[in-house]
The first five atom37 places (N, CA, C, CB, O) and aatype in JSON, in Angstrom:
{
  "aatype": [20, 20, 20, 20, 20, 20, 20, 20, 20, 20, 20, 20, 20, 20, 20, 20, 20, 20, 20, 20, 20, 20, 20, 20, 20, 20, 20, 20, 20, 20, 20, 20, 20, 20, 20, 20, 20, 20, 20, 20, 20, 20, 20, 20, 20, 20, 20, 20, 20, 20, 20, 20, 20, 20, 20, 20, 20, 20, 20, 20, 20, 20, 20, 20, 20, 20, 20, 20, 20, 20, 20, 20, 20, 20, 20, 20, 20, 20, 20, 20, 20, 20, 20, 20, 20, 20, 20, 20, 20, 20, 20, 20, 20, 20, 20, 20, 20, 20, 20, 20, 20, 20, 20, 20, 20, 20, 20, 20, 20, 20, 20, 20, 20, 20, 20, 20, 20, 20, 20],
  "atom_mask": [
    [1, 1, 1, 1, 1],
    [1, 1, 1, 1, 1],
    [1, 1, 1, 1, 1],
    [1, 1, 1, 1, 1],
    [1, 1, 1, 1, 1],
    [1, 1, 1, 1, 1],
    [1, 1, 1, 1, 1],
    [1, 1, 1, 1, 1],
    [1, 1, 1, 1, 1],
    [1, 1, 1, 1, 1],
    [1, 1, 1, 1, 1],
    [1, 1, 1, 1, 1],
    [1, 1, 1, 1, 1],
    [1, 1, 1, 1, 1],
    [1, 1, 1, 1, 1],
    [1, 1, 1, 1, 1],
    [1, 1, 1, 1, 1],
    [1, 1, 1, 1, 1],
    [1, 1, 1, 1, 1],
    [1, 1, 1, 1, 1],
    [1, 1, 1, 1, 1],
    [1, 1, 1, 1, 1],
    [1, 1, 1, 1, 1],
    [1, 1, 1, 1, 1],
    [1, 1, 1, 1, 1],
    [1, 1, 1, 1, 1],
    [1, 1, 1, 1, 1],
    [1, 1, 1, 1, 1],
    [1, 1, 1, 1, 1],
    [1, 1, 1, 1, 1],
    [1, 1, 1, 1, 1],
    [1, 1, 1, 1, 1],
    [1, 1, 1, 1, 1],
    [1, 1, 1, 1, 1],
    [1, 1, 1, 1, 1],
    [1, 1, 1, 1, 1],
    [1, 1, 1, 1, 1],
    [1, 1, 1, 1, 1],
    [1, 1, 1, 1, 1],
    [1, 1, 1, 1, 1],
    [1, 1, 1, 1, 1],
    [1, 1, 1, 1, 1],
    [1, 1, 1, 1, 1],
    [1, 1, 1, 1, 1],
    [1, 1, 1, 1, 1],
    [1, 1, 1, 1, 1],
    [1, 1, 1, 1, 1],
    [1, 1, 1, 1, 1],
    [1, 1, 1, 1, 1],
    [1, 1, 1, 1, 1],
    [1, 1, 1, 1, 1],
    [1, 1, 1, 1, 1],
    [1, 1, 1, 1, 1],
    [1, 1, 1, 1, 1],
    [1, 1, 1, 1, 1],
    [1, 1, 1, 1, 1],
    [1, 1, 1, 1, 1],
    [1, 1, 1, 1, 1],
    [1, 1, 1, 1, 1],
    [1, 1, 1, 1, 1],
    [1, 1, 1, 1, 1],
    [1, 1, 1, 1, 1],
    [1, 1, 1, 1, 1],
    [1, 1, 1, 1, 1],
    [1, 1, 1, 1, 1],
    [1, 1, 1, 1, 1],
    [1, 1, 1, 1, 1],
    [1, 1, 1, 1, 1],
    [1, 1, 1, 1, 1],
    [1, 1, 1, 1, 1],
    [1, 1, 1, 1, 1],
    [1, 1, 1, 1, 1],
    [1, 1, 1, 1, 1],
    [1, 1, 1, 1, 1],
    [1, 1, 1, 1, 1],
    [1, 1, 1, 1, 1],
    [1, 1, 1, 1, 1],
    [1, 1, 1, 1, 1],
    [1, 1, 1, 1, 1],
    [1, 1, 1, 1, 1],
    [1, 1, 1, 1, 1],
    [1, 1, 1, 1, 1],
    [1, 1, 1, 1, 1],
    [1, 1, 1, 1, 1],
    [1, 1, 1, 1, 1],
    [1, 1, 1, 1, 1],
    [1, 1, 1, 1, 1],
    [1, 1, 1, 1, 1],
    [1, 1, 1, 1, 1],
    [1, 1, 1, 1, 1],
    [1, 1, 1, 1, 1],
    [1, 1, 1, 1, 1],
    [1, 1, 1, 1, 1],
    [1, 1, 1, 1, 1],
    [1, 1, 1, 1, 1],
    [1, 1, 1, 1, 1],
    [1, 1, 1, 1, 1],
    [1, 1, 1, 1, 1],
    [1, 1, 1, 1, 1],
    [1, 1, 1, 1, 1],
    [1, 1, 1, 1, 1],
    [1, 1, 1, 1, 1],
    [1, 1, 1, 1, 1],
    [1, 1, 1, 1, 1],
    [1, 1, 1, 1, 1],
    [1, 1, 1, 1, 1],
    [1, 1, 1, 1, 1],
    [1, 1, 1, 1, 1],
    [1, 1, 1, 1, 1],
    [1, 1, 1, 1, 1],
    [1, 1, 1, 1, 1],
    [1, 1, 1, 1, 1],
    [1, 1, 1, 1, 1],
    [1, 1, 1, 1, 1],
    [1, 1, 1, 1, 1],
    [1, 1, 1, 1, 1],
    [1, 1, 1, 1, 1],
    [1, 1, 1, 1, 1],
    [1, 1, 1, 1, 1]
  ],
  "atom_positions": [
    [[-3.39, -58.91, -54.69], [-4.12, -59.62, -53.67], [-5.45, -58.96, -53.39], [-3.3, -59.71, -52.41], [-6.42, -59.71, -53.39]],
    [[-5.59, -58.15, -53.25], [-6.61, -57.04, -52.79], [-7.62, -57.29, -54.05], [-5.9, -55.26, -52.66], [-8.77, -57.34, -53.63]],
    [[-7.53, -57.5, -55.64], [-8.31, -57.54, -56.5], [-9.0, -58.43, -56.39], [-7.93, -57.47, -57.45], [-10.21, -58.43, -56.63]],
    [[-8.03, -59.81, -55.83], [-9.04, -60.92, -55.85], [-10.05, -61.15, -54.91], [-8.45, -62.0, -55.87], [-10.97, -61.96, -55.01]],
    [[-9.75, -60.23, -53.79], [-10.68, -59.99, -52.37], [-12.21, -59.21, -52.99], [-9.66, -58.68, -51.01], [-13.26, -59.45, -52.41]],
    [[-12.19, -58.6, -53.77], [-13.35, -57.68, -54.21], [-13.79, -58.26, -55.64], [-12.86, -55.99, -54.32], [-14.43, -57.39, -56.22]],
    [[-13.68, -59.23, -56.29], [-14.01, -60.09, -57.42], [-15.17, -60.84, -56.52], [-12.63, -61.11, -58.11], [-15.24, -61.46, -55.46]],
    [[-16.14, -60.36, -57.72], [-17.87, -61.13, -56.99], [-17.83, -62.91, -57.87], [-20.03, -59.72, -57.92], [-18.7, -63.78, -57.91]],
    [[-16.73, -62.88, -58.35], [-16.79, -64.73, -58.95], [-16.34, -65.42, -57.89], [-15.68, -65.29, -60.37], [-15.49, -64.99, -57.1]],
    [[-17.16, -67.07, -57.8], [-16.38, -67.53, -56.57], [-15.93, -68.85, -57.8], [-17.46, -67.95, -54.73], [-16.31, -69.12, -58.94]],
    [[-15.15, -69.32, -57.04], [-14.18, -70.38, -57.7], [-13.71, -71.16, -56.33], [-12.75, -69.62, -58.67], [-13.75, -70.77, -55.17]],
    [[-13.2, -72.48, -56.92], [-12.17, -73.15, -56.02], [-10.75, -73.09, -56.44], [-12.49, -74.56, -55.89], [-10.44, -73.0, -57.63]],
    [[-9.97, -73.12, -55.6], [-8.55, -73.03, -55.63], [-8.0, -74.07, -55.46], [-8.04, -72.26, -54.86], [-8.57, -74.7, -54.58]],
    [[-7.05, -74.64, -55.93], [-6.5, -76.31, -55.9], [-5.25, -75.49, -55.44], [-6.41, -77.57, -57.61], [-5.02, -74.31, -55.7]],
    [[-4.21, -76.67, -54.44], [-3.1, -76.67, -54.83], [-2.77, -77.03, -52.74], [-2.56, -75.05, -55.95], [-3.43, -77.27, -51.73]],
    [[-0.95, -76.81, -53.27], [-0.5, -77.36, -52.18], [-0.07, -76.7, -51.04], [0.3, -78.01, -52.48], [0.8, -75.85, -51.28]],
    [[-0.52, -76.86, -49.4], [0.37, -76.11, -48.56], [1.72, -76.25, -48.48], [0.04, -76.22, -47.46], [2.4, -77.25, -48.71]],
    [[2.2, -74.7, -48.0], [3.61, -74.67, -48.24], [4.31, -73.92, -46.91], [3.91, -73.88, -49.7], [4.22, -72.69, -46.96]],
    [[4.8, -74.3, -46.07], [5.13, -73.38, -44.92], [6.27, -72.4, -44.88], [5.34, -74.14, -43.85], [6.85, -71.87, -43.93]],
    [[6.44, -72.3, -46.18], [7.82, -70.95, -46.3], [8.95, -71.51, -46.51], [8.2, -69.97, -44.91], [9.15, -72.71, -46.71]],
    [[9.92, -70.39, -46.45], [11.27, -70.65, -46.89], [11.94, -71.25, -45.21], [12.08, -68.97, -47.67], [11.69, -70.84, -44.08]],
    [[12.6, -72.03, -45.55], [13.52, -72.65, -44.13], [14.39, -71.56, -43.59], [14.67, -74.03, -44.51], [15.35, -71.01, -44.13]],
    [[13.96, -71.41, -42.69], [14.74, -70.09, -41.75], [16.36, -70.25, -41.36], [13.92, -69.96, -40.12], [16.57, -71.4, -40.96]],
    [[17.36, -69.57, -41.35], [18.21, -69.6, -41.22], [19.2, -68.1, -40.61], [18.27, -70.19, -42.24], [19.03, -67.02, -41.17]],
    [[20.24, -68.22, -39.38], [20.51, -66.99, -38.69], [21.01, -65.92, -39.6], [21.49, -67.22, -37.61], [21.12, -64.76, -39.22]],
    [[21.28, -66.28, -40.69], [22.31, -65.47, -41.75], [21.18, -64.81, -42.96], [23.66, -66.77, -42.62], [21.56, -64.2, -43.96]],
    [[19.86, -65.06, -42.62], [19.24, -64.35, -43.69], [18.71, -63.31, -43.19], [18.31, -65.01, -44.41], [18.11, -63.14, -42.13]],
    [[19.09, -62.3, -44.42], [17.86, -60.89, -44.18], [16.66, -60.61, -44.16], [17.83, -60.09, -44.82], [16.03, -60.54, -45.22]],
    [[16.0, -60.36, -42.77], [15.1, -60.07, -42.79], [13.97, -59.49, -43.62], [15.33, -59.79, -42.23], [14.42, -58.57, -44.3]],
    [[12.47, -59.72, -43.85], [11.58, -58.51, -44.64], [11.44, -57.49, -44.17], [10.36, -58.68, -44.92], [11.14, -57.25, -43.0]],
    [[11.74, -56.36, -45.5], [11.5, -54.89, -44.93], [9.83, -54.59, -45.37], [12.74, -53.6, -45.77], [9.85, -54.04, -46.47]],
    [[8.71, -54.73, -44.99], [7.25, -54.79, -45.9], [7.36, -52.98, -45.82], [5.41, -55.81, -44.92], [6.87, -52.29, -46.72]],
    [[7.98, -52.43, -44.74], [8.04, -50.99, -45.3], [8.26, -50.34, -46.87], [9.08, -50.5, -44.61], [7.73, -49.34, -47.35]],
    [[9.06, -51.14, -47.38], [10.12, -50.4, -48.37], [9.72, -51.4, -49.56], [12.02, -50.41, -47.85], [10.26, -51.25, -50.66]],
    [[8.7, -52.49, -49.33], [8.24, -53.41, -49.49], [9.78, -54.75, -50.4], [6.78, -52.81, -50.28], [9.61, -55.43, -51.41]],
    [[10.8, -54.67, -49.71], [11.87, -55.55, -49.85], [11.36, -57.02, -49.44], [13.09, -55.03, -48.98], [10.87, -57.1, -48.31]],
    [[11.42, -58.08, -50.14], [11.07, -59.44, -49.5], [12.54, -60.37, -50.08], [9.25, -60.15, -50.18], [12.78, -60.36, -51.29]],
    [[13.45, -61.11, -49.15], [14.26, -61.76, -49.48], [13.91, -63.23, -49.26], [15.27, -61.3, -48.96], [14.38, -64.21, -49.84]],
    [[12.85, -63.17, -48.15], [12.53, -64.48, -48.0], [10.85, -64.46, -47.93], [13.3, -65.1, -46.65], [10.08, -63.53, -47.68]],
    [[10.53, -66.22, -48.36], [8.69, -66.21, -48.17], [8.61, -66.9, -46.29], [7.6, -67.85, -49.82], [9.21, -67.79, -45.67]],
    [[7.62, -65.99, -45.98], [7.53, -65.84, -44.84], [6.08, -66.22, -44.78], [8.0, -64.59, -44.37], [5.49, -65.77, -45.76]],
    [[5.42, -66.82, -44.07], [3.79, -66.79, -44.18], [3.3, -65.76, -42.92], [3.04, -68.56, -43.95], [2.38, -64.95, -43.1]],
    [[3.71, -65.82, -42.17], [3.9, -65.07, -40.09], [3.75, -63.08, -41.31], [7.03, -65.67, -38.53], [2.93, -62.19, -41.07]],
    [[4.52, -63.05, -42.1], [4.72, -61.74, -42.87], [3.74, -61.14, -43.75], [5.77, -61.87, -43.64], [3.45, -59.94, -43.78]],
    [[3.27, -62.06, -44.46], [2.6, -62.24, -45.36], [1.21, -62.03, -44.42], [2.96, -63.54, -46.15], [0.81, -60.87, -44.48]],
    [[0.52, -62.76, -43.71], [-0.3, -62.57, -42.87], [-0.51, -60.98, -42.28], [0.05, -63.5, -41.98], [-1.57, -60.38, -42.46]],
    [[0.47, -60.48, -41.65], [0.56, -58.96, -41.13], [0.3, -58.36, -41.99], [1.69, -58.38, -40.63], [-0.75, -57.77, -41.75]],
    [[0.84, -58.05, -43.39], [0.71, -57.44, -44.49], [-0.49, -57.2, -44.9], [1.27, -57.96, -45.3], [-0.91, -56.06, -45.09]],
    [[-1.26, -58.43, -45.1], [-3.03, -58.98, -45.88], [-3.49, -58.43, -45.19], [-3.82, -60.5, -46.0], [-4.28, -57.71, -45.8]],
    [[-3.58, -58.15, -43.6], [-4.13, -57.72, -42.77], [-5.28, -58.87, -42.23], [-4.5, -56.47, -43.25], [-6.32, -58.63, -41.61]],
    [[-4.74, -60.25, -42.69], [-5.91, -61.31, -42.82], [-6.74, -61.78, -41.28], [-5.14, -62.77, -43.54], [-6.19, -61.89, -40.19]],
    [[-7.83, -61.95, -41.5], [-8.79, -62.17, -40.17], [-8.22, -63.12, -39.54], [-10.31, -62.57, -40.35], [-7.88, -62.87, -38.39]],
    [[-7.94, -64.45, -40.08], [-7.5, -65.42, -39.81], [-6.26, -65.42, -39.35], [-7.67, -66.05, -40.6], [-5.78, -66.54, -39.47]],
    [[-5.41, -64.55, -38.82], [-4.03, -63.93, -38.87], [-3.01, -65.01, -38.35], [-3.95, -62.54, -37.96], [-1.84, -65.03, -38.71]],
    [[-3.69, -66.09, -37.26], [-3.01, -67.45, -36.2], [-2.61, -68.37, -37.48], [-4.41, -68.48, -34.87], [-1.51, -68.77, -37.87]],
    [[-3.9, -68.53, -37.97], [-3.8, -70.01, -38.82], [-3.19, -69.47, -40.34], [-5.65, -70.94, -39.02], [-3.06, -70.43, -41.11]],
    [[-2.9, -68.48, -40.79], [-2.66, -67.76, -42.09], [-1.08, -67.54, -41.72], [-3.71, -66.23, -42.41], [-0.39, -67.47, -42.73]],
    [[-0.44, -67.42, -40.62], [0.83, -67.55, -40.36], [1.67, -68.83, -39.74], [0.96, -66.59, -39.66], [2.71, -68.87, -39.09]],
    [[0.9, -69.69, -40.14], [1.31, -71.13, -40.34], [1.64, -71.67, -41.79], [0.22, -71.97, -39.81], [2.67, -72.27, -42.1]],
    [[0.81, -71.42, -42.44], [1.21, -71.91, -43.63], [0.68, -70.85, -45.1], [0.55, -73.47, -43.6], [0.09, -69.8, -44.84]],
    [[0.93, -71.22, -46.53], [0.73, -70.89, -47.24], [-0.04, -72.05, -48.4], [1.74, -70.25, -47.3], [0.09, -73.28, -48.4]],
    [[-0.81, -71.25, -49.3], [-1.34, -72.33, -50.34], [-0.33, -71.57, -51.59], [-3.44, -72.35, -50.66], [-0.03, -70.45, -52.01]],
    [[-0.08, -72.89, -51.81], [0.71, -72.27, -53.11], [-0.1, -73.14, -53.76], [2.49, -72.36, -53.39], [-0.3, -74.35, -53.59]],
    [[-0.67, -72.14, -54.75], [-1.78, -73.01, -56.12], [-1.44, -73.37, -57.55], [-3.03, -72.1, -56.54], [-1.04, -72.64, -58.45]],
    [[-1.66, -74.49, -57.56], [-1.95, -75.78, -58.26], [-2.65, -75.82, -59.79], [-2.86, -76.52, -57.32], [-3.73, -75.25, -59.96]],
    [[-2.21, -76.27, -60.51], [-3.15, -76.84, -61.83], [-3.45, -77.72, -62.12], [-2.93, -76.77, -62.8], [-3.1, -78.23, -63.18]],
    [[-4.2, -78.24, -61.32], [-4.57, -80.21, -61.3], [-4.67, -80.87, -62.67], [-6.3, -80.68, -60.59], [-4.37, -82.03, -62.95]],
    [[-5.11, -79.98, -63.41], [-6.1, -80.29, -64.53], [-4.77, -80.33, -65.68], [-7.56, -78.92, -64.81], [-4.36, -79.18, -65.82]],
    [[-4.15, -81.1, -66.34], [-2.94, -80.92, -67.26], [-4.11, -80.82, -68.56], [-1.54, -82.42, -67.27], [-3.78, -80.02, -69.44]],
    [[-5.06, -81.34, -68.71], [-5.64, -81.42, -70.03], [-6.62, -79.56, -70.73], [-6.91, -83.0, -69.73], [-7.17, -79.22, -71.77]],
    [[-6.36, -79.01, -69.61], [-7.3, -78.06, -69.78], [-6.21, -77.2, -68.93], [-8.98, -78.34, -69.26], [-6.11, -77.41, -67.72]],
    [[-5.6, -76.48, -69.43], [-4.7, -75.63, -68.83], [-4.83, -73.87, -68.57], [-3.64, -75.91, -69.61], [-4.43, -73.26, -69.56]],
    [[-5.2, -73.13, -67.67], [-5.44, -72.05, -68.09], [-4.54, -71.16, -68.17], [-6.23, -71.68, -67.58], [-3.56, -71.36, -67.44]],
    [[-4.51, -70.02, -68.97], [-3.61, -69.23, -69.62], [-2.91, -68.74, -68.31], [-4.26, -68.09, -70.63], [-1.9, -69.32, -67.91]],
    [[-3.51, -67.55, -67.55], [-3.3, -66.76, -67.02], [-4.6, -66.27, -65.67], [-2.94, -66.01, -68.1], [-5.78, -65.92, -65.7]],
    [[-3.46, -66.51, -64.49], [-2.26, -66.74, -64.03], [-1.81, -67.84, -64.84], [-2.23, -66.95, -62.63], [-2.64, -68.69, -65.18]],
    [[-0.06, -67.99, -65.35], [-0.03, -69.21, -65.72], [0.53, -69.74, -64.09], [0.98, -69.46, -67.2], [1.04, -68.99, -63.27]],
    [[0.27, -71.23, -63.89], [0.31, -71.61, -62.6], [1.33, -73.65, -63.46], [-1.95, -71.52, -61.57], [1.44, -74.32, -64.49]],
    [[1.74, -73.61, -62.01], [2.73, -75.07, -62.45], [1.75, -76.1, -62.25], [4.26, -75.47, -61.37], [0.84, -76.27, -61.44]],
    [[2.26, -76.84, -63.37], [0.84, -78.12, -63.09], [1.81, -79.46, -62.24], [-0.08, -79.0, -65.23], [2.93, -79.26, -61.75]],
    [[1.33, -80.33, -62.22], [1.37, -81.16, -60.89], [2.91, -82.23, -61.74], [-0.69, -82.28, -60.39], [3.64, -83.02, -61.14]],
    [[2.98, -81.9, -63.18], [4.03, -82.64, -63.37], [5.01, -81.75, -63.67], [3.86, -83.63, -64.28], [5.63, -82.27, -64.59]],
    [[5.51, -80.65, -63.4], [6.3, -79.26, -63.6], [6.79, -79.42, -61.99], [5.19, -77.58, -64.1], [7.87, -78.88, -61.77]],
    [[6.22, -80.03, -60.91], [6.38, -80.1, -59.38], [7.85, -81.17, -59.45], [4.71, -80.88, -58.43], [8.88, -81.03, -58.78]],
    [[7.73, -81.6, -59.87], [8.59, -82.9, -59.72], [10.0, -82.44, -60.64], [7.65, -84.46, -60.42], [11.08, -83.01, -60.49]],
    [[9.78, -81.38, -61.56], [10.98, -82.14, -62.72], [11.86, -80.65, -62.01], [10.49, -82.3, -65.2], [11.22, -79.61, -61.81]],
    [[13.02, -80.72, -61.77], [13.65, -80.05, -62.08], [15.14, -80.16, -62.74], [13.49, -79.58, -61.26], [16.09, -80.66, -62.15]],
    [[15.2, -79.54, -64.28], [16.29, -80.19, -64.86], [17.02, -78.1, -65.43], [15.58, -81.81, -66.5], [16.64, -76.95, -65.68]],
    [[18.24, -79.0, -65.31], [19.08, -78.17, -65.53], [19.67, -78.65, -67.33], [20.18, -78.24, -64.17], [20.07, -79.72, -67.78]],
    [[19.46, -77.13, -68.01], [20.03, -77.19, -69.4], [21.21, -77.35, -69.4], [19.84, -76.17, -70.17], [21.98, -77.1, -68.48]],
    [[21.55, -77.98, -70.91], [22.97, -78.71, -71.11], [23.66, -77.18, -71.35], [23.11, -80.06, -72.66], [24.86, -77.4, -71.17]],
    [[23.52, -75.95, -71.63], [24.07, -75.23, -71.38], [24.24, -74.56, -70.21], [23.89, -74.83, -72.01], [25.31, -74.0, -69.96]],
    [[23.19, -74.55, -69.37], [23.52, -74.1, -67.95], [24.52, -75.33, -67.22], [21.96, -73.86, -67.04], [25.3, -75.01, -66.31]],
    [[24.45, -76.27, -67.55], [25.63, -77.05, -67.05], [27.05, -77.07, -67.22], [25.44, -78.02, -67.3], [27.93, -77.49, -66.47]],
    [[27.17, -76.32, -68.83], [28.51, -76.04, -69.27], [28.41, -74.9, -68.71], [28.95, -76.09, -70.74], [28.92, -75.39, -67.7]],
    [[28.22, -73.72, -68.37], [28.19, -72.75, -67.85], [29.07, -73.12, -66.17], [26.63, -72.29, -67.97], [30.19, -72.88, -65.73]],
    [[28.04, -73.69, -65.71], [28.62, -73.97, -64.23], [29.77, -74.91, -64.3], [27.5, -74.64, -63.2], [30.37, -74.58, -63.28]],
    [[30.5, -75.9, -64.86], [31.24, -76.61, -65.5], [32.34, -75.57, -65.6], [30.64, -77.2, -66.73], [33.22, -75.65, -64.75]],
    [[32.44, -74.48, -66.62], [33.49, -73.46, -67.38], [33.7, -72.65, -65.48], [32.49, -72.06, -69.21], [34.83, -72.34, -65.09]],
    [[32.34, -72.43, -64.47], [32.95, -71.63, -63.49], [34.12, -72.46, -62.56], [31.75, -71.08, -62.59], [35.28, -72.17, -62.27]],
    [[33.16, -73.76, -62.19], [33.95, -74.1, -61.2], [35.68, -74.84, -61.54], [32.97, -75.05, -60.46], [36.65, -75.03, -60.8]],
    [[35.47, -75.07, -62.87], [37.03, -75.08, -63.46], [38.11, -74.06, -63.28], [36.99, -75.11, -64.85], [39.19, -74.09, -62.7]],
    [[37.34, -72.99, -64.07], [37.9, -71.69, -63.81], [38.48, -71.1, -62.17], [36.78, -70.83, -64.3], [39.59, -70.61, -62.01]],
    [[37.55, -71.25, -61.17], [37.45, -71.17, -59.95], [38.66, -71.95, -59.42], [36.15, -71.59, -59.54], [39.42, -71.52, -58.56]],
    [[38.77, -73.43, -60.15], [40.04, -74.1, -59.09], [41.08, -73.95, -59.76], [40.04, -75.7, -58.64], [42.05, -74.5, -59.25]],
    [[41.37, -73.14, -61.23], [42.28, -73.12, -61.32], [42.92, -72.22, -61.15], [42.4, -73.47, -61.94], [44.15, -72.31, -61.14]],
    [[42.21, -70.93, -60.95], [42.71, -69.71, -60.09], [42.75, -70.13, -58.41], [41.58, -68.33, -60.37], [43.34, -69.44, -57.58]],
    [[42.25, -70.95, -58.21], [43.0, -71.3, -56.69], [43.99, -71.95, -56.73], [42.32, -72.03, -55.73], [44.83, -71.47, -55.97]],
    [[44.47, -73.18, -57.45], [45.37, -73.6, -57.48], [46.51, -72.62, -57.84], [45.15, -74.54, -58.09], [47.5, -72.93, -57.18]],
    [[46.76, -71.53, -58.65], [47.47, -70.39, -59.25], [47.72, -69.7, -58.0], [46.68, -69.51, -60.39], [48.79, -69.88, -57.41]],
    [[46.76, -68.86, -57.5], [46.8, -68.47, -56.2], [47.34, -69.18, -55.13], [45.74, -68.25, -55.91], [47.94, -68.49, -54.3]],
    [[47.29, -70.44, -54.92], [48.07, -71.11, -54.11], [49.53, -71.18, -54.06], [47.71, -72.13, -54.21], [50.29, -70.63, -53.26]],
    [[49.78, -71.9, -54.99], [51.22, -71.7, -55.76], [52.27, -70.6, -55.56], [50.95, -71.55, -57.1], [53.35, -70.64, -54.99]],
    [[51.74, -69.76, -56.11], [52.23, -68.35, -55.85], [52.01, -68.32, -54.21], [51.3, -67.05, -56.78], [52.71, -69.2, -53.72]],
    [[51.57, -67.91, -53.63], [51.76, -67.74, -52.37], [52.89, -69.11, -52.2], [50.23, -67.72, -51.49], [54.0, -68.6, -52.37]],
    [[53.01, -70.19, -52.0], [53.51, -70.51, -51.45], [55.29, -70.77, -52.15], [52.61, -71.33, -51.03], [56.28, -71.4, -51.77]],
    [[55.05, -70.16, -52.99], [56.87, -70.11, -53.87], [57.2, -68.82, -53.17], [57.04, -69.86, -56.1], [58.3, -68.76, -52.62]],
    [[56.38, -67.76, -53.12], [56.82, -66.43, -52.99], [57.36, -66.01, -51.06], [55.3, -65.44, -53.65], [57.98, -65.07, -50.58]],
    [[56.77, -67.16, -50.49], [56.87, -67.34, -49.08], [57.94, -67.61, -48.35], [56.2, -68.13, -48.77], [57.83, -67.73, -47.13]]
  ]
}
């Protein structure tokens, strides 16, 4: 972050606001000490940057964009606007999860059983 603050090129940045991960009582907090992050936080992220803007920079986030599908740049590689939409799961990651949750009920059903003959 800091590199791109002291880079004398100016550019525009495309892409979409994003207001963080959905908060919930059961998640662990950020440690920015130990620099641990379990969740995206923008309110965190802000303290951290040390950013001027610190009110409006802990509202939201830009998560950036590759508008351009015909002209793609290397690096950063960044998701282009039709990578937003698809999310597909491989025919092996499906047999994968398939082989668990089989596995899973049939050691519960086993586990059941037994407990309840042995009772």
């Amino acid at each position: 972050m800091r590199m791109h603050q002291s880079s004398s090129t100016a550019g525009t940045i495309y892409g979409v606001l994003y207001p963080g991960d959905a908060g919930h009582k059961y998640q662990n907090p950020n440690s920015p000490t130990v620099e641990c992050y379990t969740n995206v936080t923008p309110y965190d992220f802000a303290l951290i940057d040390s950013l001027a803007n610190r009110e409006e920079a802990s509202q939201m986030m830009l998560h950036q964009i590759d508008f351009d599908d015909d002209h793609k740049q290397l690096l950063p590689s960044l998701p282009s606007t039709s990578d937003l939409g698809k999310f597909r799961v491989s025919a092996e990651r499906h047999a994968a999860y398939e082989s668990l949750w089989r596995l899973l009920t049939f050691t519960g059903v086993v586990a059941n059983t037994a407990v309840w003959l042995y009772i």
